[in-house]
Every structure is written in C-alpha cells, then in structure tokens.
N, C-alpha and C positions, 0 to 999 in steps of 0.2 A: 770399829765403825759404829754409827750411830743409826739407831730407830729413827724414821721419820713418820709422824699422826698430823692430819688434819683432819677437824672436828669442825662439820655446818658451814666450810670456806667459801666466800660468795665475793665477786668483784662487781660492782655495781658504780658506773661511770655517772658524771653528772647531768648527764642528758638523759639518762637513766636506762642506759642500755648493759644490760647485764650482760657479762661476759663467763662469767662463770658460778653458775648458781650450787649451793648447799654441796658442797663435795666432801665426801667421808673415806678417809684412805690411812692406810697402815701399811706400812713396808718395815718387812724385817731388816736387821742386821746386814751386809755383805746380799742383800737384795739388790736385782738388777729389773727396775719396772722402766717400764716402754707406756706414754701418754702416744697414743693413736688419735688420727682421726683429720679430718679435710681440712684446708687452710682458713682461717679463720672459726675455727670451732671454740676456741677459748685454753689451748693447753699449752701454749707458750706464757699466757697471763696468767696460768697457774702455776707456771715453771719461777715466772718472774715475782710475782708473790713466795713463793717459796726461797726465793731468793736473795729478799728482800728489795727489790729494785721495782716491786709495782705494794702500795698498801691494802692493807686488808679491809673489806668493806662490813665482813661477820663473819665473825668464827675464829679458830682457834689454830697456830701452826705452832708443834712441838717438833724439835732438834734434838735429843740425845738427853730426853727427857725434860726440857727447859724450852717453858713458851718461849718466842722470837718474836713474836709481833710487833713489838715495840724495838726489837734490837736492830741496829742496824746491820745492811750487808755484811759489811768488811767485819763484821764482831759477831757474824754466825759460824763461822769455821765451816764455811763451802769453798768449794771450786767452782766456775762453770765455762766450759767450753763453747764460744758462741759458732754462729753458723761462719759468719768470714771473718774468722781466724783470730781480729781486733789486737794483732802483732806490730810492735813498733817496730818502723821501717827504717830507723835511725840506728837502731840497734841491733845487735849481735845475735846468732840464736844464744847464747850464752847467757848474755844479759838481759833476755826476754823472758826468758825461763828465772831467773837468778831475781830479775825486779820486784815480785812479789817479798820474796824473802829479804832481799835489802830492806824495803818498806818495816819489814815491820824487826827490824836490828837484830838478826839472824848472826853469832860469828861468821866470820869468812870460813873458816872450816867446813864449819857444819854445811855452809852455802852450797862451798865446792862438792862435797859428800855427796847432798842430796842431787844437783843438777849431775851431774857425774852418771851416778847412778840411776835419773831418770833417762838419760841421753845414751846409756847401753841398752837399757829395758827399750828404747824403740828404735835401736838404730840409728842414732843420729849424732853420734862421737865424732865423725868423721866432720859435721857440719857445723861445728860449735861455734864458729870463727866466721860464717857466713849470714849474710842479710838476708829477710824475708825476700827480697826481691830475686834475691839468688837462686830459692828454693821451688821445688815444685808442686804444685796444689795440696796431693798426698803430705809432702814434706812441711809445707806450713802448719799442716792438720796437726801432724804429732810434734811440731814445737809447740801448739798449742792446746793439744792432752800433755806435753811436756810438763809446760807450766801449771796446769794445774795438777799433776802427780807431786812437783816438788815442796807443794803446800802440805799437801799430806792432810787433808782437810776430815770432819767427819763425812762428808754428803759430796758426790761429783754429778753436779747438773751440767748435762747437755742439749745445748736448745738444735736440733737439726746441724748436728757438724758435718752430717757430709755431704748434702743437697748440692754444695758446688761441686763436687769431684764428679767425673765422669763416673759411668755401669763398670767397668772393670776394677777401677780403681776404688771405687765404693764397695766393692764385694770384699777386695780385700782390706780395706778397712776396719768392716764390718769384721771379719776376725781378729784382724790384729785387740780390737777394741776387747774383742771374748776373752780373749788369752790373757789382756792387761786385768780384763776383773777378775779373770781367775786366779790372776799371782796376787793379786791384792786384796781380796777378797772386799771389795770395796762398796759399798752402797751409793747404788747412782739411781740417779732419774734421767730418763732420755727420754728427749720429745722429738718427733718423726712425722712426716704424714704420707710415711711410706710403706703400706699394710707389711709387704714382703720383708722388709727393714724390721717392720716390729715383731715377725712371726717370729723371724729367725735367732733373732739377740732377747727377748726379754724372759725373766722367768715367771711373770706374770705381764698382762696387756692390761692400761683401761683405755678404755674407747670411750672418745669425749665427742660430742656432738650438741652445736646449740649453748654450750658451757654447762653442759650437763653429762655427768658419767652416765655411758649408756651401759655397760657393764664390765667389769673386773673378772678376771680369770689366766689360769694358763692358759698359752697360744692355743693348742691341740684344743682344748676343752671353749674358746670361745669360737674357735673355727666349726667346731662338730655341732657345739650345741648352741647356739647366736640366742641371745636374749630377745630379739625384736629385726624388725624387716631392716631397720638401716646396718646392725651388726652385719646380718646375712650379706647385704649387699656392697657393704667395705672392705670384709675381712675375707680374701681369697683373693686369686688371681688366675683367674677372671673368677667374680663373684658368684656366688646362689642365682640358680635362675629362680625367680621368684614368678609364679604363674597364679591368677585371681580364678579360683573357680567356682561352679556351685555343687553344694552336696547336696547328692541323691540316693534313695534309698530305693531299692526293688527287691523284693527276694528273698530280704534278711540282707541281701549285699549293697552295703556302703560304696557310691562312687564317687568322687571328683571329678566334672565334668565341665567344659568351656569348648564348647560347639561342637568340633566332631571328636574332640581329645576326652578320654573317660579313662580313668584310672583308679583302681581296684584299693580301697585302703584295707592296711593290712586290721588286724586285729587289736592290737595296741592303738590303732589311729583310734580304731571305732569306740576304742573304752575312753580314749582321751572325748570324744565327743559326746559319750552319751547322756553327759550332764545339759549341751547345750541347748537352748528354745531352739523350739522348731522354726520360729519365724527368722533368726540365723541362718540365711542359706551362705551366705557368700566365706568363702576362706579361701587363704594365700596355702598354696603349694612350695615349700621351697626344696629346690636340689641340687647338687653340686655337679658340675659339670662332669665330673669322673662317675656320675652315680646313672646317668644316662647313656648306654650305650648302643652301638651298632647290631642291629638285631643281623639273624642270617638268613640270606634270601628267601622269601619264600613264607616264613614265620606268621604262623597265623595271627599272635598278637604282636605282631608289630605294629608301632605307630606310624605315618607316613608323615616325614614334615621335608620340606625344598630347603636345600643348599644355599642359602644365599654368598658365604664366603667362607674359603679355606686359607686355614695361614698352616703354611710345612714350618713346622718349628727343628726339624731334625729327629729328635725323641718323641715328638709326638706331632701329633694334627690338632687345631681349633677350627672346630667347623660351627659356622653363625647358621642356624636353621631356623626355618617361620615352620611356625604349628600352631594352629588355632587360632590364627591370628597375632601371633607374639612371635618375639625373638628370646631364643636360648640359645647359650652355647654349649657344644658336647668335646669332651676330650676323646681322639681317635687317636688307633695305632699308626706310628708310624708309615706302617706298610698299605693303610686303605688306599682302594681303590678309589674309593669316593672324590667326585670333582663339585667344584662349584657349579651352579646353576643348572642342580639334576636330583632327584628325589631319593630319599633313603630313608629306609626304616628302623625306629629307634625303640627302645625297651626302656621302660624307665625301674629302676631300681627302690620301689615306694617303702622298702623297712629302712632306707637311710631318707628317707624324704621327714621334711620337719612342716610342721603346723605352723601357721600365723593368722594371730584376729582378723580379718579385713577390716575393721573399723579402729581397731588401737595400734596396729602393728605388732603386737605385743607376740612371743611365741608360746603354744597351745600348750602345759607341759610341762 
C-alpha cells in the first residue's frame, strides 16, 4: 500500500472563498486516518482533491511517492467509496463490483478471482445475481466497499459511507470496515462528521474546521489533550464543559472563579500560569464530563449547582446542571438518586481539567 503526503494543500474557489487552506499531512503505509469535523468544514474537498475529482489551488499531493496533481483520477490508483452507494441499478451486484475491472481489460479470470474473493471477504456470494434495488441499505454498503476492494487500489477513500445507514446498522459497519483493514492492511482515508465514528475506527484523527487542521493526533490523545476550545468541544460525547473564569490569587492560592463557583488549581496549573501578565485575568476551564462528579451528602467542598435535566441512559445518567450561571454536563451512576429539577452537589476533578486562552482559544500547555 502506498504513503500519502500533502504539502501547503489549499482549495480556493473563484469567489474566493477558501475551503481548505495550507494543509500538511503524512499518513503511513496500511494507515487508517479519520478527517473529522462539522458539515461544511472543508474535509470532503480535501478528500476530493485527493482524489482528484476537485483541483488543486497550492501545494503539492504525493501517491506512493509520485506527485498526482496533474494526474488524473481514474490514473491515480484509488478507490473511493461515496456516501449513497453511486451503484448501477441496471446491473448485477456482480457486474457492479466486476465494472471497474472490465474498464480497464482485466482477463475474465483474473475478474472472476478477484470479485469472487471480494464477495466472501463480506458476505455477499449469496447475492451476486441480485440488483441494487433488491439489496438492503447495509447490503448496498458493502457492494460498494466490494467494488472498490476489487480494484485493489494503492489508497481507499471514503467520503461519509455510512451517514445513510440507520445507529445499529452503522455500529456494525463500523466493524466490519476494522476487520476489512485489518486483512488488508490497506491505507485509507475516511471522512465522517461523526466524532464517535472517528474515535472509534481511525488510528490517527484530524480535525478540520474552517478548512483548516485544527489538529492531528491519536483518538485517546486528541480526546485528553484538545489543542484549542473548538477540539474540546467536538471531540467527546457529550463534549468538554468549557466554563470562562477569572483568576485569582489569595494566600499563595491560585483560584478559578465565575460568581459563586471557585476552584482551587492544582500545582501544575499554577506553573502553566506563572509566566502569564497580570492584566490576563480571564481563562477557559475545560472538563470532561466524567471528570465532574457527585459529591456525598453533606461535603463540605461540594459545589451546588440545579438539575436542569436527566437522561437515564441504562449504564449511566447525563445530568444538564446550571452552576454559575452556565450549563455543564456531568456523567452519573447509573443508580443516582438524583432527579431533574432538584440541587446536587458536584466535585470537580481540577488535575484532569485543561487550560484555554480566552482570547485565542488556544490550550495553556
């Protein structure tokens, strides 16, 4: 499988609205990356520049060592699986799978070989003989990962293939897709704008926003350590409560404070701040919802903030709570007591709490 680089990649439209400004990426070998991020962010026009199906406005796209810019699609040796399916309905799953390879005067052997073999790898031997129309959402999915297994291509781009499938039938998707890269150790790009969808399947994320990488990393590592307040607030489910404070100093002790809510930074915070001007009072708080918890009755440092809504999720509770003015959400044990529209006292967990500029977004760090 082939390396994919881009170098300074920028799409810039005639009206002159950028879609995707200076982008710099390196994906290994049998690397499986995940382009994250909100619906019109710019990571399908990078997917399609990569593609060669949108041009390049600056900068450079490298395939398996060999600029593409100028090449066209059908002469980069990709695949790419689009979101609805783009299955001819006149045709067979057979010969939908089998069409690419006819195009380009494949023997018939080899043809049969390959579609053969892509059609046990998902399942779908039994359907060979049947039309898209016949098939079911899932099932048109993998004639069309089918078709592009049988290319056998260096690069398998997917722009959002499973956005039509129903939450059940998407989960397992989502595996079968793991398992197919894992037998084939294959280098793909997958675009999503579905944080959960990207935690789970990439082995690295970038996060595009604006048509600008906000940052690159493993899942675990852009979930824990977010570069800037929009990561924090995309990547989880439910995201970073992000809370605007001011710092105060009394005592030697550093606080975080927004009306009646004060919170005590640790040690590490204070050495991240002691470079900053004094005239800097304001900073972003950010915390993870599982980092905030149920204090027990009574607790002297408990914080108090109101119920405003409980969702029973089975395994756990999301409780939407007002404190100082704001809304956060905290993850509860299954078993709380706690109802909506009734006061509880919370504990915030400040050695997993992260720094943010208030004035760049940026994180402290």
């Amino acid at each position: 499988m082939a390396e994919l680089v881009l170098k300074n990649v920028s799409k810039v439209y005639e009206n002159g609205v950028h879609a995707v400004s200076d982008v710099d990426l390196e994906v290994g070998s049998g690397e499986f990356i995940v382009l994250v991020g909100p619906s019109g962010c710019g990571k399908s026009t990078l997917l399609r520049m990569i593609a060669g199906l949108e041009t390049v406005s600056k900068g450079e796209i490298w395939i398996g060592g060999k600029l593409v810019n100028d090449v066209p699609a059908k002469d980069r040796d990709i695949a790419m699986v689009f979101q609805n399916y783009a299955l001819y309905p006149h045709m067979t799953v057979y010969e939908n799978m089998a069409f690419g390879l006819r195009m380009r005067r494949l023997p018939k052997a080899e043809i049969e070989r390959r579609v053969r073999q892509a059609a046990e790898t998902l399942g779908l031997v039994s359907l060979l003989d049947r039309r898209p129309k016949e098939l079911s959402g899932g099932q048109r999915q993998r004639v069309a990962v089918g078709r592009a297994i049988v290319r056998q291509p260096k690069l398998f781009l997917f722009d959002e293939p499973l956005s039509n499938l129903d939450a059940k039938l998407r989960v397992e998707m989502r595996a079968e897709l793991l398992k197919l890269h894992r037998r084939l150790k294959a280098t793909a790009i997958y675009v999503t704008h579905d944080q959960v969808e990207a935690m789970s399947m990439g082995d690295r994320l970038v996060v595009v926003e604006g048509g600008v990488v906000q940052q690159i990393g493993p899942p675990l590592e852009v979930y824990r350590h977010p570069a800037n307040v929009f990561v924090a607030s995309f990547i989880g489910s439910p995201p970073m409560n992000l809370i605007t404070c001011e710092i105060q100093e009394r005592d030697g002790q550093l606080r975080f404070v927004r009306d009646r809510l004060a919170l005590d930074a640790t040690a590490e915070q204070k050495r991240l701040l002691q470079d900053r001007p004094s005239t800097e009072r304001r900073i972003i708080i950010g915390i993870r919802p599982e980092d905030v918890r149920e204090a027990e009755p009574g607790a002297r440092e408990a914080i108090e903030a109101r119920v405003e809504l409980l969702e029973l999720l089975g395994s756990e509770a999301l409780a939407t709570c007002s404190v100082a003015g704001q809304q956060i959400t905290v993850r509860l044990g299954a078993q709380t007591a706690t109802r909506a529209d009734s006061s509880i006292g919370l504990r915030f967990d400040m050695k997993r709490a992260k720094l943010f500029d208030a004035a760049t977004g940026k994180a402290i760090g």
